[in-house]
N, C-alpha and C positions, 0 to 999 in steps of 0.2 A: 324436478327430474327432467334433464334431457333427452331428446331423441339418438339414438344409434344414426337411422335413416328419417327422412324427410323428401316425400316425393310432392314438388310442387306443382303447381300451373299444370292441375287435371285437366284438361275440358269438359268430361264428365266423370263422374263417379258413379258408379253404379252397382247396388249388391240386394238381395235380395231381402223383403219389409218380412221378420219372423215376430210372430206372436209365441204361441206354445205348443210343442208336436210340429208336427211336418204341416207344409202349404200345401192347403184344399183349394181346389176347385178352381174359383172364380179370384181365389187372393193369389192365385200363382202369375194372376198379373198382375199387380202392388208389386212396383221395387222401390226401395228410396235413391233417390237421383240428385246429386248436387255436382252442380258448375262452379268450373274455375275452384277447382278446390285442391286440396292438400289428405293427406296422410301420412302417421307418423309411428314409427316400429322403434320398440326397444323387447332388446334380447329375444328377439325372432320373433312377438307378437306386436300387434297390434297396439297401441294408446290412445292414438286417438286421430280424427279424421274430420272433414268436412269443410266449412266454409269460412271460419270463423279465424282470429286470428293464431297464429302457430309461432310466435318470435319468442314466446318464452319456452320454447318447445329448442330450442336452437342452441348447438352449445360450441365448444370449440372442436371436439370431435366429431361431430355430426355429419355423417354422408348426405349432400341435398342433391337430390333428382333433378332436373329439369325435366316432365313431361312433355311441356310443348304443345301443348292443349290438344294431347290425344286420349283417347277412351281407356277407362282400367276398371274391369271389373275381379272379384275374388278369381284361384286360381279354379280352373275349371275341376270336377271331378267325375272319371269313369267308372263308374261301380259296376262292371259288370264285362272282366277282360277272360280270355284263355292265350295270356299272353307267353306263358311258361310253353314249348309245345317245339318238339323238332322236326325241322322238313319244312315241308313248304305242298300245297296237291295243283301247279301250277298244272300239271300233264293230267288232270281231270277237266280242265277249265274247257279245251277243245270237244271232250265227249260231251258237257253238258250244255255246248253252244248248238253241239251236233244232235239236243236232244234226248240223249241216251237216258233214259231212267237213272235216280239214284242207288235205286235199289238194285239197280243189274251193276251198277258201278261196284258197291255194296259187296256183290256176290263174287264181284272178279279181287275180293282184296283191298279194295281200295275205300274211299270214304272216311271215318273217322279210325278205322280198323287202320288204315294205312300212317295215321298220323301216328294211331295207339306203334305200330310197329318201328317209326321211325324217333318215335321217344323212349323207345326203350333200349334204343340200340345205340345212340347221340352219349359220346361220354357228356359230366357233369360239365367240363369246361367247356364242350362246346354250345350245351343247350343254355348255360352261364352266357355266353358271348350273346347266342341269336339272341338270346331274350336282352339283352342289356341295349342292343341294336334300336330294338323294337322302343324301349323304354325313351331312350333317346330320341326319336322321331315323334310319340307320344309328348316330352314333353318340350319339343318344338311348337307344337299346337296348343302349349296352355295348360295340358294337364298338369296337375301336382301331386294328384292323388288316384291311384286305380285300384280297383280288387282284382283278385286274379285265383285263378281256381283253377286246381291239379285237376284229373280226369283223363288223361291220355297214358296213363297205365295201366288200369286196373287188375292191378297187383302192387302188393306192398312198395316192394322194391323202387318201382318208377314215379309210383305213387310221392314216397318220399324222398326223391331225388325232385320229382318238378317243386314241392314242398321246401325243400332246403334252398334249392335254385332261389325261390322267392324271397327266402329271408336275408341270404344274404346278398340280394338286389337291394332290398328295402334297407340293408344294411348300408350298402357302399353307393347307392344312386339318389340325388336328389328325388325322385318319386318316392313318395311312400305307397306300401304294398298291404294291401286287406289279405292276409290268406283263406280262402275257402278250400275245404276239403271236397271233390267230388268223388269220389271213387267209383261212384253209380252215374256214371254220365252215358256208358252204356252197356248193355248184355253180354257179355264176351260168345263167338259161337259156341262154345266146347259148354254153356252153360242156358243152351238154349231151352233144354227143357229141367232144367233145375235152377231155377228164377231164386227160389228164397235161401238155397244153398250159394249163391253168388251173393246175395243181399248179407246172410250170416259172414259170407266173408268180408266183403266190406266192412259191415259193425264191428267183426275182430278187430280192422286196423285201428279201430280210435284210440283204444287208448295208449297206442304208441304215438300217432298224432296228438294227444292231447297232453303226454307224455312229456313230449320235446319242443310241444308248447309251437306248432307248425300251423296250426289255423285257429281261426275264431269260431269259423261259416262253417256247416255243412248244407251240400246242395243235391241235388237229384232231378234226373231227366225226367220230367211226370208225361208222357206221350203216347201217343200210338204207336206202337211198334218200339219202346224203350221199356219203361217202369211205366204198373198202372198206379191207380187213389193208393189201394192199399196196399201194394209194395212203395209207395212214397211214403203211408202215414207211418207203414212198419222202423222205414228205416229214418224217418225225421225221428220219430217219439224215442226209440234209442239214441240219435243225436245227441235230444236233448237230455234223456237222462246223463249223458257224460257230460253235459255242461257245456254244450257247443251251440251259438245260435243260426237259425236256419234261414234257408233261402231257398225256392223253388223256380227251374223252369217248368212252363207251364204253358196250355193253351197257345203254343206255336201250331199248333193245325189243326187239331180238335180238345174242345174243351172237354178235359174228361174229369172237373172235379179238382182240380190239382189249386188253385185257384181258395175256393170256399175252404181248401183242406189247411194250404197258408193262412187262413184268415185264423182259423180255430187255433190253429196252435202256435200263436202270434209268430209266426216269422216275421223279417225283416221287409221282404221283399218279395214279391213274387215275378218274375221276368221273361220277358215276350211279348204273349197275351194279343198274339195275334187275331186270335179265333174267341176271345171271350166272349163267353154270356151271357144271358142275364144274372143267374146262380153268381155266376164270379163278380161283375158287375156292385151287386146286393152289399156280399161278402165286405169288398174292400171299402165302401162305403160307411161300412158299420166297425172299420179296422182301421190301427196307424200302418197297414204293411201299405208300404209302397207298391206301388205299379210303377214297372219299370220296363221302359218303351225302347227297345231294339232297331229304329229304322233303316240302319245298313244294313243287318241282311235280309229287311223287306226288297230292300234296293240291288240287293246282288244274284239272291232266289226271284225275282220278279216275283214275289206274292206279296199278298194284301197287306197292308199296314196295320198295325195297333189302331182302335178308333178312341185316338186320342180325345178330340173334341166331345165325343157322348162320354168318355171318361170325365172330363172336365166339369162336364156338365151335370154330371151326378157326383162333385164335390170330392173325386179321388184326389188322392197326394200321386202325381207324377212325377218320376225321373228318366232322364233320357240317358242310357250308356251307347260305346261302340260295338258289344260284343265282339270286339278286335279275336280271331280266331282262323285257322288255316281252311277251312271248309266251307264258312256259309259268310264271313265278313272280315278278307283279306286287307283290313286295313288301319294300320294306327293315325290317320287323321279326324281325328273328333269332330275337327271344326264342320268339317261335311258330312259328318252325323248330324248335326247342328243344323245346317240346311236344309239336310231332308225332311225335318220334324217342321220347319217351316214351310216347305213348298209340297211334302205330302200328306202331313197331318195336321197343316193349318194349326197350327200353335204361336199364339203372337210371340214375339219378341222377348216380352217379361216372363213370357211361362215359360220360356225354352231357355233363358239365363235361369231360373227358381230352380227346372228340372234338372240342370246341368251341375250345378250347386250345391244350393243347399239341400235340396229331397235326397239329391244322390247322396253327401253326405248321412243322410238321418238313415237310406237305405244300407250303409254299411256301417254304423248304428260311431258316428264322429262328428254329431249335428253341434255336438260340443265343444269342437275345436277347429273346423274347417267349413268353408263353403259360405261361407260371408266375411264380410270385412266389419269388427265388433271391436269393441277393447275386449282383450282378453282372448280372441281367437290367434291362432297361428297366422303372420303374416308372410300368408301365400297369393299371391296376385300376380295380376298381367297388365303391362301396357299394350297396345294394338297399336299397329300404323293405320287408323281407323278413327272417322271423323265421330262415332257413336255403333250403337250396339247393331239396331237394324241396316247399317250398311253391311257388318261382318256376316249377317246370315244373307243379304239380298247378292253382296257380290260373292257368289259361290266357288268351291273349290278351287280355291289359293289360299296362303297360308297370310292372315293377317295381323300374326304375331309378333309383335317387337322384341318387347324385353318377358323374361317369367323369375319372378322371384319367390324364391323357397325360405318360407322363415324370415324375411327380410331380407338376404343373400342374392344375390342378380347368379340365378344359372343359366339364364337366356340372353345374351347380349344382341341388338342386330340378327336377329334370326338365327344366332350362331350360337356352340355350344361351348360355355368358360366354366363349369362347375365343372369339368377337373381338374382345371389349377388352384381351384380353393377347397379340394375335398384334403 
């Protein structure tokens, strides 16, 4: 058997060392690393890679790379976007420099109310375009795969418009697209003091979501001032009787349980986890959900970070997303997600390539097909104009992406974008 592609003269190769389940703890820094090496793609996966020799791998068709002894590790993956979403809350950004509370922001209209108004009113081609914008920028930096979660409807209708938006992204864009349902991302006012009759509505839409086959995820805001424990456990446990699997945020400002509640009724994921602890801590210790570590909008809210390192250190599986969203993490550059886990959460090198990877993968439950470079995985990967991995997090926000290839497919040329002359 021949090669389709054949990328030569790696400098490094790098993808993250998996046993079985997600990487704990202290193995989330174990990668395996080979120099001056090779990798080789047929029919958009993977065959085979490493150090050894590759000429009978060579045929007359065969596309050969020169890398140029620069850095390639798997393609990166976001598991954790609200990339679907119309408007933009630029005209908040001055009230919150100036101070203002969010909650008085909140009360004049604005906040995620503001976003909820400006996606329901965005026809479908336009919220089609901004999101494809966004998509495109994302995977200028490497990404190849995101999740992306509805929530700025909550009502049917919007609901399953940001929903359709997403499929047929994932249909027509090199990224592939996770859907999560949220509909419970937050209270509506008209429903402030009838909590479980908004929660019954949401549960209504599933099985038209599930229906039309729109998501995998259901998710819910578990917070202070959002959903508590038991309006999260109410509306995950019907999730999952529709056959949908779940994901929580949680413990972004106070831990209220949301956390231990993930662990019991094995979700995938639990996400933020600003405020955990001990209880949540315990929880994930004793679980394969991911903890999944938010540091842009630590970085854009000025509040405290995920404590990654005591996570680490009590043998959690960490992933790092963008939470790329209009409100609290106005940005699709990953790579400077990426930085920030290094320079505020003290996370070396190898755990911040495992988190970015493959945990994220296993978080939106694709540890089976993405997020390392294996025989038999999808060959999604990145060259960098980058001498090795710890220069891409030390020299900070700029983009250090060369080429990104989807399936073996170059849709990143020169930091430039050519997957749509070959879609």
């Amino acid at each position: 058997m021949t090669a389709d592609l054949i990328v030569i003269n790696i400098g490094i190769l790098l993808t993250p060392k998996v046993d079985k389940g997600p990487v704990r703890g202290k193995d989330m820094d174990i990668v395996e690393e080979y120099q001056n090496a090779f990798l080789a793609v047929k029919d958009g996966k993977f065959i085979d890679y490493g150090t050894h020799d590759f000429q009978h791998l060579v045929g007359d068709d065969t596309e050969v790379v020169d890398a140029e002894g620069r850095l390639v590790t798997p393609g990166l993956v976001d598991s954790h976007t609200h990339v679907v979403h119309g408007g933009s809350r630029e005209y908040e950004f001055e009230q919150k420099m100036r101070g203002v509370p969010y909650l008085d922001i909140l009360k004049a209209g604005g906040g995620i109310h503001s976003t909820v108004k400006m996606t329901r009113e965005i026809s479908k081609e336009g919220l089609y375009a901004q999101s494809k914008k966004s998509l495109d920028f994302m995977l200028g930096f490497g990404v190849t795969t995101v999740e992306g979660k509805s929530g700025y409807g909550l009502e049917l209708e919007t609901e399953l418009k940001q929903l359709e938006v997403q499929r047929e992204l994932h249909e027509n864009h090199p990224i592939d697209i996770v859907s999560t349902f949220m509909g419970a991302h937050a209270l509506p006012v008209a429903y402030k003091s009838k909590r479980k009759d908004f929660l019954d509505k949401v549960i209504g839409m599933f099985d038209t979501v599930k229906q039309r086959e729109l998501a995998e995820f259901v998710d819910i805001f578990c917070e202070d001032g959002a959903f508590d424990v038991a309006d999260s456990r109410y509306l995950l446990e019907a999730a999952k009787k529709h056959g949908f699997k779940l994901k929580i945020h949680a413990d972004e400002v106070v831990a209220l349980g949301g956390v231990p509640l993930a662990a019991h009724l094995k979700a995938h994921s639990a996400d933020h986890l600003m405020a955990i602890d001990e209880a949540g801590l315990r929880a994930l210790a004793h679980s394969d959900v991911i903890a999944n570590l938010l540091p842009s909008t630590s970085f854009y809210l000025n509040s405290d970070y995920a404590p990654a390192r005591k996570m680490i250190e009590r043998n959690l599986a960490l992933a790092l997303s963008s939470d790329y969203n209009p409100g609290s993490s106005p940005s699709e550059n990953f790579l400077f997600t990426l930085n920030l886990a290094a320079i505020h959460m003290k996370m070396s090198p190898n755990e911040i390539l495992t988190a970015a990877t493959y945990n994220a993968a296993y978080g939106i439950d694709r540890a089976d097909e993405i997020g390392r470079i294996a025989k038999g995985y999808k060959a999604d990967f990145v060259i960098y104009d980058a001498p090795n991995w710890p220069y891409v997090l030390y020299h900070f926000a700029i983009n250090h992406v060369k080429d990104v290839f989807k399936m073996g497919i170059k849709v990143i040329e020169n930091k430039q974008k050519v997957w749509e002359a070959k879609q």
